[in-house]
DSSP file (Angstrom, degrees, kcal/mol; ACC not computed):
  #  RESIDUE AA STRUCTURE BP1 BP2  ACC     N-H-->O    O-->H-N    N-H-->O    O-->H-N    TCO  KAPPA ALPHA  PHI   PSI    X-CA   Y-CA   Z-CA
    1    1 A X    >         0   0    0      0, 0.0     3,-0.7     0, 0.0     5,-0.1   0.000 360.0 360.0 360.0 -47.2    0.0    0.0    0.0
    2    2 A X  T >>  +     0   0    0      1,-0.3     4,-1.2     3,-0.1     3,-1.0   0.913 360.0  58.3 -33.5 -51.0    3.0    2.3    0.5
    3    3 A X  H >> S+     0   0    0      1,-0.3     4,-1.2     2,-0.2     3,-0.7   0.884 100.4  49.4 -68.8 -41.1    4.1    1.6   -2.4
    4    4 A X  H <4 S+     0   0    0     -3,-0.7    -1,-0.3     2,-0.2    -2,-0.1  -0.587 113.3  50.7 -99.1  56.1    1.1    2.7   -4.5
    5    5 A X  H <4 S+     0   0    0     -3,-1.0    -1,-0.2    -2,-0.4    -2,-0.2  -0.016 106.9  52.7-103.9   1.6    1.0    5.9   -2.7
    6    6 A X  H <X S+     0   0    0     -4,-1.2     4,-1.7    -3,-0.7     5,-0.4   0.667 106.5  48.4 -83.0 -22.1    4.1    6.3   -3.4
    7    7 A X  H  X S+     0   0    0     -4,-1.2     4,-1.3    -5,-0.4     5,-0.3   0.974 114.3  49.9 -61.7 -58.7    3.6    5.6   -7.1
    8    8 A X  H  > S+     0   0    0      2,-0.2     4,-0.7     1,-0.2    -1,-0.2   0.695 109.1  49.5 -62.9 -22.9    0.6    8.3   -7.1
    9    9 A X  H  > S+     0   0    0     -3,-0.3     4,-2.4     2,-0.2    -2,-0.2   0.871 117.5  43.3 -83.0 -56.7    2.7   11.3   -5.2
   10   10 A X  H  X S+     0   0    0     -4,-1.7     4,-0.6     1,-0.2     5,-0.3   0.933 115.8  46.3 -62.6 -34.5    5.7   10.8   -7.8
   11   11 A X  H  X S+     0   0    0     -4,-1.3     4,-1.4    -5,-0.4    -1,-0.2   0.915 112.8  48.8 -90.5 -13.9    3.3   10.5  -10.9
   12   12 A X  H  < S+     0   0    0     -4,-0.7    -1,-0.2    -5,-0.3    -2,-0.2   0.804 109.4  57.1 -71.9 -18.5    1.3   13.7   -9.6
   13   13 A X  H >< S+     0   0    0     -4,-2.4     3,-4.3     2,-0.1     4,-0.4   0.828 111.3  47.6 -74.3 -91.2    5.1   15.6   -9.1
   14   14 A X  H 3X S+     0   0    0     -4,-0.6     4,-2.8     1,-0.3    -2,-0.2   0.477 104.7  47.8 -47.0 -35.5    5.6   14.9  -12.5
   15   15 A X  H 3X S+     0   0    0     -4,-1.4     4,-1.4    -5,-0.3    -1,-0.3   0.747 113.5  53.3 -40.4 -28.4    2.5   15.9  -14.1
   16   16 A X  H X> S+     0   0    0     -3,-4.3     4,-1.2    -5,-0.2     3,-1.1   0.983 111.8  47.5 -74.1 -57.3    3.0   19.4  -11.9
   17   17 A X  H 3> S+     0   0    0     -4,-0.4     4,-2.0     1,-0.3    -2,-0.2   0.849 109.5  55.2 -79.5 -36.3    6.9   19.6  -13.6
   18   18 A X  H 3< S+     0   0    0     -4,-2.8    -1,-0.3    -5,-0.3    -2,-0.2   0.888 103.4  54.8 -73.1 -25.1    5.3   18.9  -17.1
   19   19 A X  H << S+     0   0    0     -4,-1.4    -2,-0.3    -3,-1.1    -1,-0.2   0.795 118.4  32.2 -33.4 -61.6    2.9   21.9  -16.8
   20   20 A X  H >< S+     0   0    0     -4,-1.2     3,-0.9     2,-0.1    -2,-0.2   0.762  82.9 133.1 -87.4 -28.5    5.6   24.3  -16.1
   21   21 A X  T 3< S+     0   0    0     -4,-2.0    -4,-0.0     1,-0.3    -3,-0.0  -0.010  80.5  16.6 -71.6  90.7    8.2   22.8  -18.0
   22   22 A X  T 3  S+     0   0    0     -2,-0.1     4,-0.3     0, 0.0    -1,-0.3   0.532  91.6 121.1 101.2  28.6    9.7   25.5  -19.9
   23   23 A X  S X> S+     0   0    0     -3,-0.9     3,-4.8     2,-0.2     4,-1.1   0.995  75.4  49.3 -37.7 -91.2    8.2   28.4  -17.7
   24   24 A X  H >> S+     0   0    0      1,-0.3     4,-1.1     2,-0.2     3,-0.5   0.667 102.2  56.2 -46.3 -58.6   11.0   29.6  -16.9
   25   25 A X  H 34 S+     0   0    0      1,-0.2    -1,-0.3     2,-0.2    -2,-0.2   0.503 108.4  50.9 -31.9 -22.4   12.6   29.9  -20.2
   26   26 A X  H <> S+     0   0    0     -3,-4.8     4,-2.7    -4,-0.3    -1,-0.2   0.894 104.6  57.2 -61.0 -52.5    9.9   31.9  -21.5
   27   27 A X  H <X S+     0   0    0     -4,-1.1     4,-1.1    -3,-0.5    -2,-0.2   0.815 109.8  44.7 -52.5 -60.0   10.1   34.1  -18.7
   28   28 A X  H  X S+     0   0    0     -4,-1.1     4,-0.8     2,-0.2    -1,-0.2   0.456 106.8  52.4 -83.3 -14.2   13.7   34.8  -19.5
   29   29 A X  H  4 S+     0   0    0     -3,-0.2    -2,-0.2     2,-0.1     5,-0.2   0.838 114.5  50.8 -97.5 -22.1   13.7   35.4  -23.4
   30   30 A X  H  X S+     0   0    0     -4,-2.7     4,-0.7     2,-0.2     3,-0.4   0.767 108.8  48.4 -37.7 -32.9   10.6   38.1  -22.3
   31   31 A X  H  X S+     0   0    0     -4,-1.1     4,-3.3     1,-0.2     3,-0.4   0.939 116.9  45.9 -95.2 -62.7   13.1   39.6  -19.6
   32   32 A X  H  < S+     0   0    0     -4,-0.8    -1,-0.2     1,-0.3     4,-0.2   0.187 106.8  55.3 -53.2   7.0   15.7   39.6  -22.8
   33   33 A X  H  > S+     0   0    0     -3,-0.4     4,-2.9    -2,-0.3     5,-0.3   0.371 114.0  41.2-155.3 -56.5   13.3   41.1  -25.4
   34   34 A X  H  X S+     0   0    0     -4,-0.7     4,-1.2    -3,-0.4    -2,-0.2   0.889 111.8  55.8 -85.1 -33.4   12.7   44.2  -22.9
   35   35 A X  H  X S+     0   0    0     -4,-3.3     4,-1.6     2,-0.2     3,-0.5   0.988 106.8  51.7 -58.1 -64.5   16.5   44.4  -22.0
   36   36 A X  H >> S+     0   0    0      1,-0.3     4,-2.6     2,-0.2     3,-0.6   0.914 112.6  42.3 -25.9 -70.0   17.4   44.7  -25.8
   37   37 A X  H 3X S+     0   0    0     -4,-2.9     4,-1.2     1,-0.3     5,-0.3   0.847 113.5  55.1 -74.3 -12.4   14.8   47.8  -26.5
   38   38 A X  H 3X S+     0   0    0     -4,-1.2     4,-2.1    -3,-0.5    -1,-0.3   0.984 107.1  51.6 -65.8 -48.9   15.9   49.4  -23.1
   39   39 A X  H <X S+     0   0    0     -4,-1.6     4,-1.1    -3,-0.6    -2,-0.2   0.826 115.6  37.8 -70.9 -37.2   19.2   49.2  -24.6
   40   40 A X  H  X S+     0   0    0     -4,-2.6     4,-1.5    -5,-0.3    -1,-0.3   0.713 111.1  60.1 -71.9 -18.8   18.3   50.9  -27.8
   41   41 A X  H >X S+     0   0    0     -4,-1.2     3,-1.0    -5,-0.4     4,-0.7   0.977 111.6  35.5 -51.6 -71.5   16.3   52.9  -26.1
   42   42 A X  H >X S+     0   0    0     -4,-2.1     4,-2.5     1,-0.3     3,-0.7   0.713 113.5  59.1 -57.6 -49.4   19.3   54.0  -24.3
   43   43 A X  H 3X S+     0   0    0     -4,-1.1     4,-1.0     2,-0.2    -1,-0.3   0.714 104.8  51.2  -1.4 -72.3   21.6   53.8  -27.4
   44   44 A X  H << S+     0   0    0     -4,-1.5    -2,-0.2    -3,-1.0    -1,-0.2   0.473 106.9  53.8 -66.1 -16.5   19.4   56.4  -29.4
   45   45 A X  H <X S+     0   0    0     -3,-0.7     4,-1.7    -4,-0.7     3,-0.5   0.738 105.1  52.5-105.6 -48.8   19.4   59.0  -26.5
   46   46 A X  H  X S+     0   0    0     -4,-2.5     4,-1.2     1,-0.3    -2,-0.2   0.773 108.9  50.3 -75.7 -14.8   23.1   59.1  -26.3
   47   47 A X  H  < S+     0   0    0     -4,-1.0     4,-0.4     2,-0.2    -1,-0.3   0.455 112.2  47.1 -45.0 -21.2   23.3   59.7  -30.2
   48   48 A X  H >> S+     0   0    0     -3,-0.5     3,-3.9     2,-0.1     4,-0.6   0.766 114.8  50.1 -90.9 -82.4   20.7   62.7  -30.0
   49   49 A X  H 3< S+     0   0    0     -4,-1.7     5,-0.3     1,-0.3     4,-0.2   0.679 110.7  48.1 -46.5 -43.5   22.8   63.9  -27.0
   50   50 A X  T 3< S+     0   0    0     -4,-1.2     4,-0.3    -5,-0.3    -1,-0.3   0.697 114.1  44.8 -39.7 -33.0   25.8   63.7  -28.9
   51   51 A X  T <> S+     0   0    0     -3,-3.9     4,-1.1    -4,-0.4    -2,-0.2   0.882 112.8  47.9 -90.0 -41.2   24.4   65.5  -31.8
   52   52 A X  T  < S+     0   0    0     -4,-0.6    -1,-0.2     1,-0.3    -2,-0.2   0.134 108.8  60.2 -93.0  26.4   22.7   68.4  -29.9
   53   53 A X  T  > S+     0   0    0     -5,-0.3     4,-1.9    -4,-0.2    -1,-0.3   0.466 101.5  51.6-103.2 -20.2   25.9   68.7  -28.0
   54   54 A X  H  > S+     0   0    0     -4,-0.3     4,-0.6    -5,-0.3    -2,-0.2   0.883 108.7  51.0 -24.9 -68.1   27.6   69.4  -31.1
   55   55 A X  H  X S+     0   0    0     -4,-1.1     4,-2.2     2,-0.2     3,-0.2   0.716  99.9  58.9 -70.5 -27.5   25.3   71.8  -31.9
   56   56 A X  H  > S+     0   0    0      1,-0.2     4,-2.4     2,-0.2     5,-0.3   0.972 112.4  51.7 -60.2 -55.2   25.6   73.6  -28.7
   57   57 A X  H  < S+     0   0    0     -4,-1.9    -2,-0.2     1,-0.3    -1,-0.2   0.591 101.3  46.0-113.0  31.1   28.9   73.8  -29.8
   58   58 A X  H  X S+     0   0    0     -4,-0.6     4,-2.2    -3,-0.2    -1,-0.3   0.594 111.5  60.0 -91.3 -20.5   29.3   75.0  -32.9
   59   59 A X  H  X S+     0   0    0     -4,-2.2     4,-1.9     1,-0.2     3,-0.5   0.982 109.0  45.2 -50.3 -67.1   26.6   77.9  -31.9
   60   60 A X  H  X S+     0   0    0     -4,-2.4     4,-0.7     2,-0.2    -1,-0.2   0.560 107.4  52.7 -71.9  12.0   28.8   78.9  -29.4
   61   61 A X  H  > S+     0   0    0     -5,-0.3     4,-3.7     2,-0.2     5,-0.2   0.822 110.9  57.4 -53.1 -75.5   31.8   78.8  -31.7
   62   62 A X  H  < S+     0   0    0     -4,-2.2    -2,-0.2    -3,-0.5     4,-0.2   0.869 111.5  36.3 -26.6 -72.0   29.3   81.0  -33.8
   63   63 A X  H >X S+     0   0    0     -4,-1.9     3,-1.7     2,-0.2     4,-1.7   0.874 108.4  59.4 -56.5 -43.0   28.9   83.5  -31.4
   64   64 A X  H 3X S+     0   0    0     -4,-0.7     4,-2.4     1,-0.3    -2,-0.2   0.913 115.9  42.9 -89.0 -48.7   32.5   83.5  -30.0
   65   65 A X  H 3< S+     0   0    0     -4,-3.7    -1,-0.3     1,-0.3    -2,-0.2   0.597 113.7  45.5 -87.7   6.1   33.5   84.5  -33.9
   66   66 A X  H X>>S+     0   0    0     -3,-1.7     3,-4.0    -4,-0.2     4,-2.1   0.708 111.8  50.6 -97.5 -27.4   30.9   86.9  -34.8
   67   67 A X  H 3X5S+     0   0    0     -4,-1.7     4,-1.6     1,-0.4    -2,-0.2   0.822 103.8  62.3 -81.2 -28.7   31.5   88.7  -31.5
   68   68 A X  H 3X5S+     0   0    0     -4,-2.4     4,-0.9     2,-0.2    -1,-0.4   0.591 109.3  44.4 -67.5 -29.0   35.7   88.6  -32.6
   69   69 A X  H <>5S+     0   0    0     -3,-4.0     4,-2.9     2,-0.2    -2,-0.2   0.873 111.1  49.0 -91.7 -36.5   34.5   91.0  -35.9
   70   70 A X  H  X5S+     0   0    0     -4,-2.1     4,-1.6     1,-0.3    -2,-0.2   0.903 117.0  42.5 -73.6 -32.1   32.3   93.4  -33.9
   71   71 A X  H  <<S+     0   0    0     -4,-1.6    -1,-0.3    -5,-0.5    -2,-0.2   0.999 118.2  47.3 -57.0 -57.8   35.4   93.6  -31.4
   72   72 A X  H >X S+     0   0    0     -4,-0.9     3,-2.6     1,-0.2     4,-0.8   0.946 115.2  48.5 -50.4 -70.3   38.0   93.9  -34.9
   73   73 A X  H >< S+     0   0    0     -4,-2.9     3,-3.7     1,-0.3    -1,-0.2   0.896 107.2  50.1 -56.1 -57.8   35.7   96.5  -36.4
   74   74 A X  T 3< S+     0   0    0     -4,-1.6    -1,-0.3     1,-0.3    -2,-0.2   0.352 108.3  55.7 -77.9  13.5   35.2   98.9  -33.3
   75   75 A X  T <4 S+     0   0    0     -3,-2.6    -1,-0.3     1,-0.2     2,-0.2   0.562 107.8  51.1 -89.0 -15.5   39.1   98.9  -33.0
   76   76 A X    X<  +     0   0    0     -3,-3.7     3,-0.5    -4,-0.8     4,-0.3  -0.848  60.3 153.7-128.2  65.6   39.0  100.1  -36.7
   77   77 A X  G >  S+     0   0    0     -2,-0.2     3,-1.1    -3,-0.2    -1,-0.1   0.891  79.4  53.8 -83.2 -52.2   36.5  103.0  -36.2
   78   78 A X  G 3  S+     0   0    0      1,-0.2    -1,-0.2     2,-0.1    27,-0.1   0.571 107.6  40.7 -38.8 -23.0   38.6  104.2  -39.5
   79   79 A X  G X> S+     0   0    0     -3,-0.5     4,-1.1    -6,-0.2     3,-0.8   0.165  79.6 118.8-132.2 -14.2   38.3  101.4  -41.8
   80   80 A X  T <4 S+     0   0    0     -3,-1.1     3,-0.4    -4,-0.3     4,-0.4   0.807  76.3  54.5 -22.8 -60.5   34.2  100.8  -40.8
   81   81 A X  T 3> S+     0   0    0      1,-0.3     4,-2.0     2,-0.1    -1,-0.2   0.926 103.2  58.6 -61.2 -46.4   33.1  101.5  -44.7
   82   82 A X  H X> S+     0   0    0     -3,-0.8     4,-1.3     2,-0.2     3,-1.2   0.896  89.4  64.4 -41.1 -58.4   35.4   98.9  -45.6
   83   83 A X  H >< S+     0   0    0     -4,-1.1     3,-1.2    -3,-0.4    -2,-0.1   0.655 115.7  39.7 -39.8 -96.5   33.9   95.5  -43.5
   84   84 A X  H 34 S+     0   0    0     -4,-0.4    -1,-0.3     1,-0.3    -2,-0.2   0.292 106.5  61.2 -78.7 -18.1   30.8   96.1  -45.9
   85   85 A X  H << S+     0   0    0     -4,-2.0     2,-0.3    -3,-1.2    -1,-0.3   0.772 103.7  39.6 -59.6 -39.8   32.2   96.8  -48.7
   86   86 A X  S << S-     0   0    0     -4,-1.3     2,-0.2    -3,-1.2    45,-0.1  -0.953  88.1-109.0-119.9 135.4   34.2   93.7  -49.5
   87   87 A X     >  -     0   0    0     -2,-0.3     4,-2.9     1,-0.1    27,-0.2  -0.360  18.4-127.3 -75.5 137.2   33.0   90.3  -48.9
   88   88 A X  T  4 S+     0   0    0     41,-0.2    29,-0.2    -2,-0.2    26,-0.1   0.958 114.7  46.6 -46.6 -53.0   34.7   88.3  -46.0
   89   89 A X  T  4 S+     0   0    0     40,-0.3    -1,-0.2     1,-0.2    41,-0.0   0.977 110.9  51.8 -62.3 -48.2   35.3   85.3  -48.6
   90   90 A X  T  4 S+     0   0    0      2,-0.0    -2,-0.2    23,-0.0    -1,-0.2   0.954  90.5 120.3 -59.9 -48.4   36.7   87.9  -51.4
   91   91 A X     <  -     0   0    0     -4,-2.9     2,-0.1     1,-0.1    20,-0.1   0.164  53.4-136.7 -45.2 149.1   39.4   89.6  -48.7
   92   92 A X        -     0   0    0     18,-0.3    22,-0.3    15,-0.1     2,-0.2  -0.401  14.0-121.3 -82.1 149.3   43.1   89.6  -49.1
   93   93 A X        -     0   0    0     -2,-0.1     2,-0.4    21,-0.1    -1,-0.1  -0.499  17.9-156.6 -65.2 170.2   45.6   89.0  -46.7
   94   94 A X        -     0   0    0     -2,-0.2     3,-0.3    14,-0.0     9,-0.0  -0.959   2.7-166.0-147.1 129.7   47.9   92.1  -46.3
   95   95 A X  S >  S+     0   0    0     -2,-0.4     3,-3.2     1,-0.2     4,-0.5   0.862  92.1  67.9 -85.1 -29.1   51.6   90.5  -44.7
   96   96 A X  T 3  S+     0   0    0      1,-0.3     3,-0.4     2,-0.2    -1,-0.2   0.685  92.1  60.3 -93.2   0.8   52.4   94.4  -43.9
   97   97 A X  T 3  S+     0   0    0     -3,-0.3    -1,-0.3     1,-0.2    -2,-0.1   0.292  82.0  81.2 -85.7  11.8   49.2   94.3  -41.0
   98   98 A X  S <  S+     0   0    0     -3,-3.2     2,-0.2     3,-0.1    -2,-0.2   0.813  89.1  58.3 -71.0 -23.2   51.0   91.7  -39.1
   99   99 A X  S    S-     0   0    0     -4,-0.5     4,-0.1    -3,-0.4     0, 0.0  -0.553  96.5-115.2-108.2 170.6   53.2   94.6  -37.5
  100  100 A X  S    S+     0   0    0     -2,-0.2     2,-0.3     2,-0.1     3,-0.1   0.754 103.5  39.3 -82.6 -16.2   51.5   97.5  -35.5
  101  101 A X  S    S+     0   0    0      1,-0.1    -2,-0.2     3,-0.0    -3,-0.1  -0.885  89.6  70.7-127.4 169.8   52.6  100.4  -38.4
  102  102 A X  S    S+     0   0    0     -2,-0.3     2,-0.4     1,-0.2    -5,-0.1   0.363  80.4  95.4 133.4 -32.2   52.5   99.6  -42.1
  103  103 A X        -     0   0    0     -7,-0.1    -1,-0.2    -3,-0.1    -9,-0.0  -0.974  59.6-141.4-145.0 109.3   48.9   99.4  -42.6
  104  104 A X     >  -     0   0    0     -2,-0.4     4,-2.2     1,-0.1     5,-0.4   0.097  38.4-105.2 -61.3 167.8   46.1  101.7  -43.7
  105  105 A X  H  > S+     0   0    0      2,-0.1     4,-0.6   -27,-0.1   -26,-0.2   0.873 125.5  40.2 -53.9 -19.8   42.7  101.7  -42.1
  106  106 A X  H >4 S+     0   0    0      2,-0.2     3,-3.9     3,-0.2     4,-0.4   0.731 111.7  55.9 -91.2 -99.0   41.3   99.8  -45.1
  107  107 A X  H 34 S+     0   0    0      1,-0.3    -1,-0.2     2,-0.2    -2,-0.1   0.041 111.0  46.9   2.4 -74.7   44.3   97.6  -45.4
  108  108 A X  H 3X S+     0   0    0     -4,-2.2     4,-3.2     1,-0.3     3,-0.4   0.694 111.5  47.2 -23.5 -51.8   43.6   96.7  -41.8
  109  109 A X  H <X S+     0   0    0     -3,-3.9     4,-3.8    -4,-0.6    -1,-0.3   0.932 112.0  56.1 -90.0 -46.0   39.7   96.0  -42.2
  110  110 A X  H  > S+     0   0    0     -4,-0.4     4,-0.7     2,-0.2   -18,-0.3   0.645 102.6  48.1 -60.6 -12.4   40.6   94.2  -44.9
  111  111 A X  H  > S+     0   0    0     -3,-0.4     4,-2.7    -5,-0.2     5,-0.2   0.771 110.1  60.4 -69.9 -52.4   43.0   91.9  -43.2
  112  112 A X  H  X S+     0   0    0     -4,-3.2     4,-2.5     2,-0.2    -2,-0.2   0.790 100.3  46.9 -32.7 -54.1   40.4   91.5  -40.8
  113  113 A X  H >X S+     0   0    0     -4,-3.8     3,-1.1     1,-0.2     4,-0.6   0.895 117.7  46.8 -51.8 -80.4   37.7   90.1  -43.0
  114  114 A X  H 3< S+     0   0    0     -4,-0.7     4,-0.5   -22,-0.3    -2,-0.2   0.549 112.2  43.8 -21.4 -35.4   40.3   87.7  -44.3
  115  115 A X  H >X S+     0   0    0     -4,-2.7     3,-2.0     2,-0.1     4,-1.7   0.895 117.1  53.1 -92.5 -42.7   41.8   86.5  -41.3
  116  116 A X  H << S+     0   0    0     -4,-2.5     4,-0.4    -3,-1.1    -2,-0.2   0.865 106.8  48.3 -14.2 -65.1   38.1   86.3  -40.0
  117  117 A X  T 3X S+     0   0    0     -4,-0.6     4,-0.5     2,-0.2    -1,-0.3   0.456 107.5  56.6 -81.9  -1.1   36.7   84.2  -42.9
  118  118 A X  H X> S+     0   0    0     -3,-2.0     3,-3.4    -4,-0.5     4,-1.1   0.863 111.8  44.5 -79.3 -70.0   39.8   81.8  -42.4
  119  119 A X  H 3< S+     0   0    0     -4,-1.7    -2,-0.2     1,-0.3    -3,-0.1   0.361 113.9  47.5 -58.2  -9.8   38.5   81.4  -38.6
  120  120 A X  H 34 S+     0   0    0     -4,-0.4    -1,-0.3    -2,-0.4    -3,-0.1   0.627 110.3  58.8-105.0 -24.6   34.9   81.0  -39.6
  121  121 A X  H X< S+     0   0    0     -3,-3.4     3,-0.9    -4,-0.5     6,-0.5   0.975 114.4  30.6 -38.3 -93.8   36.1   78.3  -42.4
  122  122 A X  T 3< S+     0   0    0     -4,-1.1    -1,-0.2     1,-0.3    -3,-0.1   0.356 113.5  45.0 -75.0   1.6   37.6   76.2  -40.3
  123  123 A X  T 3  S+     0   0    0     -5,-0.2     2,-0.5     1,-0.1    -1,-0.3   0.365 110.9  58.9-124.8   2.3   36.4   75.7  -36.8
  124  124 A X  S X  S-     0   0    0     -3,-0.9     3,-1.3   -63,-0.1     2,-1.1  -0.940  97.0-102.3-118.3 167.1   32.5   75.6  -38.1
  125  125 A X  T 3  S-     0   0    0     -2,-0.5    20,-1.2    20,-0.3    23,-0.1  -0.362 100.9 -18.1 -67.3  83.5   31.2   73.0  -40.7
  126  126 A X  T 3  S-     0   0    0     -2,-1.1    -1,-0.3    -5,-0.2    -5,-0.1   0.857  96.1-171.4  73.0  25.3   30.9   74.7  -44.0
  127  127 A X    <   +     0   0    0     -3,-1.3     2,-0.3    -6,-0.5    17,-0.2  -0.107  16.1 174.9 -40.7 149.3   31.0   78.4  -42.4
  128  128 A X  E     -A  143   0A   0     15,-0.8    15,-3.1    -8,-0.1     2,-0.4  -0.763  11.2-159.2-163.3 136.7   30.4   81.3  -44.2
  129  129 A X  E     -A  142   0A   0     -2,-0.3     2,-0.3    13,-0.2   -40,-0.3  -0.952   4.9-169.5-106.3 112.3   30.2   84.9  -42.6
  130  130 A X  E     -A  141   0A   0     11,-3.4    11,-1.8    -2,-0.4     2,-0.3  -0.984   8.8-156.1 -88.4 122.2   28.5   88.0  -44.0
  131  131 A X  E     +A  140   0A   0     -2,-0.3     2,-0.3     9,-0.2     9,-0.2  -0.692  19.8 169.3-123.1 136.0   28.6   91.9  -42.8
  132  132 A X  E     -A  139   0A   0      7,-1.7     7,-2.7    -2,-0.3     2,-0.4  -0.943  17.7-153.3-166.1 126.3   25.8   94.2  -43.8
  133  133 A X  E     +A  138   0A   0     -2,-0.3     2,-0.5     5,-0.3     5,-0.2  -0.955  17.5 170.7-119.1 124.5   24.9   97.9  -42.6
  134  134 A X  E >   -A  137   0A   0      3,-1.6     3,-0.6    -2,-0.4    -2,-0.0  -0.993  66.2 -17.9-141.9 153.9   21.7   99.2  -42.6
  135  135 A X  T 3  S-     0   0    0     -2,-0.5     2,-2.2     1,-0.2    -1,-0.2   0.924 124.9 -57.8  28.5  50.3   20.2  102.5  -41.1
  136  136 A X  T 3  S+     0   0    0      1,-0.2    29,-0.3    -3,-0.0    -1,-0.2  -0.182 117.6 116.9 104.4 -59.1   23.5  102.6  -38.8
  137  137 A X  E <   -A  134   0A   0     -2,-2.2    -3,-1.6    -3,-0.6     2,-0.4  -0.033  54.5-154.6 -34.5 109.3   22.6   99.2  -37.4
  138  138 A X  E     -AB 133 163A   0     25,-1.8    25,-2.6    -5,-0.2     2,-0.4  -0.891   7.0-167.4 -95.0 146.7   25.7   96.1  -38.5
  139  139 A X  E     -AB 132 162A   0     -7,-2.7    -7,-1.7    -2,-0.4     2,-0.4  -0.982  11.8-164.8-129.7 142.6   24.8   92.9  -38.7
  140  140 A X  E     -AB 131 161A   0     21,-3.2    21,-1.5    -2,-0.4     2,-0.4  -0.997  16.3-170.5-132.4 133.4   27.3   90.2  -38.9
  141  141 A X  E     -AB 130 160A   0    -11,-1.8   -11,-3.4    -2,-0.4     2,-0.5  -0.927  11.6-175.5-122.0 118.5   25.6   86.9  -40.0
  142  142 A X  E     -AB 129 159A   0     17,-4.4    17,-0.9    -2,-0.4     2,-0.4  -0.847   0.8-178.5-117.3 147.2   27.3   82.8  -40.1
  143  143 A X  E     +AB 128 158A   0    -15,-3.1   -15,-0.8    -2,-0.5     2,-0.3  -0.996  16.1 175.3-125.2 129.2   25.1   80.5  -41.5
  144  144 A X        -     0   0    0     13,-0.6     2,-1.6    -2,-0.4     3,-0.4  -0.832  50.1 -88.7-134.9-166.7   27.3   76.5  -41.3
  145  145 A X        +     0   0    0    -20,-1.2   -20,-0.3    -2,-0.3     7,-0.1  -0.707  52.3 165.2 -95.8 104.6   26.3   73.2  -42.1
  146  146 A X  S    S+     0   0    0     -2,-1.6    -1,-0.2     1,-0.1    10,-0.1   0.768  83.8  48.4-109.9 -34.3   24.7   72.2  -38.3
  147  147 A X  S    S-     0   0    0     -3,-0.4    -1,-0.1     8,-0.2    -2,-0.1   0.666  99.1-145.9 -67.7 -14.4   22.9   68.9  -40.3
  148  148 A X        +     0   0    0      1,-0.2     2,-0.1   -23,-0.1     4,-0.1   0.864  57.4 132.5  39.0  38.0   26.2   68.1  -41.9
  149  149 A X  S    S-     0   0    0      2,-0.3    -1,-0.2     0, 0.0    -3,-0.0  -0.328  85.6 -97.8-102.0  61.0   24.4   66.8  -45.0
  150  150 A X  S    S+     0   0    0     -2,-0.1     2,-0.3    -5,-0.1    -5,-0.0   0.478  95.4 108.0  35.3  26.0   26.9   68.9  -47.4
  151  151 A X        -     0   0    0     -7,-0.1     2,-0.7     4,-0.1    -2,-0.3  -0.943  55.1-162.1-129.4 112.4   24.4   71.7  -47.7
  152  152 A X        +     0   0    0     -2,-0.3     2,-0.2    -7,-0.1    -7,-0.1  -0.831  47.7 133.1 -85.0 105.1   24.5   75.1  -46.1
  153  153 A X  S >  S-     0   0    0     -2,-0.7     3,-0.9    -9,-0.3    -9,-0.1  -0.685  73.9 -69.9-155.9-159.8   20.9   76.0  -46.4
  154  154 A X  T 3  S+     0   0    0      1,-0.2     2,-0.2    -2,-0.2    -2,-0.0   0.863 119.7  67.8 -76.0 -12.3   17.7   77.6  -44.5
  155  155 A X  T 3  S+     0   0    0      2,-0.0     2,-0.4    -9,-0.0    -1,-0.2   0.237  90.1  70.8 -94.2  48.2   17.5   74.2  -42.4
  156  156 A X  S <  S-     0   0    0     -3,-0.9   -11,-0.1    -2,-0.2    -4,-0.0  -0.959  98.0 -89.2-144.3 152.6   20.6   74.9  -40.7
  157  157 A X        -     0   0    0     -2,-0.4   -13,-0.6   -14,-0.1     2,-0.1   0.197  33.0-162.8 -53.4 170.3   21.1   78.0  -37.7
  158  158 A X  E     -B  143   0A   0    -15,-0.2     2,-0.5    -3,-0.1   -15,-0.2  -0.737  11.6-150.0-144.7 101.0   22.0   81.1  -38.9
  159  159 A X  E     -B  142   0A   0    -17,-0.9   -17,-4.4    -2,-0.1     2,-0.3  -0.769  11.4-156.7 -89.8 123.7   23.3   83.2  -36.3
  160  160 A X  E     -B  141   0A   0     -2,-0.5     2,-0.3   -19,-0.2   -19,-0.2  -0.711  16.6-170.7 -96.5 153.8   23.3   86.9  -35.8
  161  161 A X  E     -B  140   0A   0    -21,-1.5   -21,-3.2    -2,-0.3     2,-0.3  -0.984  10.4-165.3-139.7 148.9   24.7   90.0  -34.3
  162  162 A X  E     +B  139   0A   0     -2,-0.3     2,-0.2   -23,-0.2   -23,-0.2  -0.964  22.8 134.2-134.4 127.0   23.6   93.4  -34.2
  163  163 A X  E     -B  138   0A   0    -25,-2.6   -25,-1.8    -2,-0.3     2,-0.2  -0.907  39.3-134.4 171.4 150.1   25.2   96.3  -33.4
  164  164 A X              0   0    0     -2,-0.2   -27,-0.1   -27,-0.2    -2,-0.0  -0.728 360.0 360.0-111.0 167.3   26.2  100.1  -34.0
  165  165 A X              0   0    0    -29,-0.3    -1,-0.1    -2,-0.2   -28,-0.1   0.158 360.0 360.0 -88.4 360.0   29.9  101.6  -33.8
């Protein structure tokens, strides 16, 4: 009699174990399925942080270099007509405004653009800087490539500055 109740206990464990039987594996490719998109999740937020930190700092790059002509120009109260006259990209270098005499006011504003539009070249993404005067008012305007898809165009910043001598 022992014996057949042990025989019924054992075949009623196993019936329990065949029921679950591969519970737990489910359970753990679910748990792995939700770990994955957390990890893309995760994955995708540090590429947008990456990107708009980027952007942060080629604005303030942007600022730092318009704010460097509006300085240039009101050192060159003499040479003012010039900045608008000639386009930042079109200016010369002039070797003989490396030294502190040597160099008319235009010479001088004309170094300026030029060494300007190198510095706006190179530390933003397709830079390009413009100077414009209107009713008194200067604006100096960089427009760069903030999407970096080889197009400088309205869907990238444009940054301004405004200001009278």
């Amino acid at each position: 009699m022992t014996v057949l109740k042990l025989s019924l206990v054992l075949t009623r464990h196993f019936r329990v174990m065949n029921k679950s039987a591969g519970f737990t594996l489910i359970e753990v490719l679910i748990a792995m399925v939700v770990l994955a998109v957390g990890l893309l999740g995760l994955a995708g937020l540090q590429a947008t942080s990456l990107r708009n930190n980027q952007s942060a700092y080629t604005r303030s790059q942007a600022t730092q270099l318009s704010y460097d002509l509006a300085e240039r120009m009101r050192a060159n109260i003499a040479g003012k007509v010039t900045y608008t006259s000639i386009s930042p990209s079109s200016a010369n270098a002039n070797a003989n405004c490396l030294t502190s005499t040597g160099c008319s006011p235009v010479e001088m504003a004309e170094n300026d653009l030029y060494q300007w539009n190198l510095a706006v070249a190179s530390a933003l993404p397709g830079g390009v800087g413009t100077v414009a005067i209107a009713t008194g008012v200067y604006t100096v305007s960089i427009n760069w490539d903030d999407n970096r898809d080889g197009n400088t165009d309205s869907n990238d910043p444009n940054f301004q500055t405004r200001f009278q001598l």
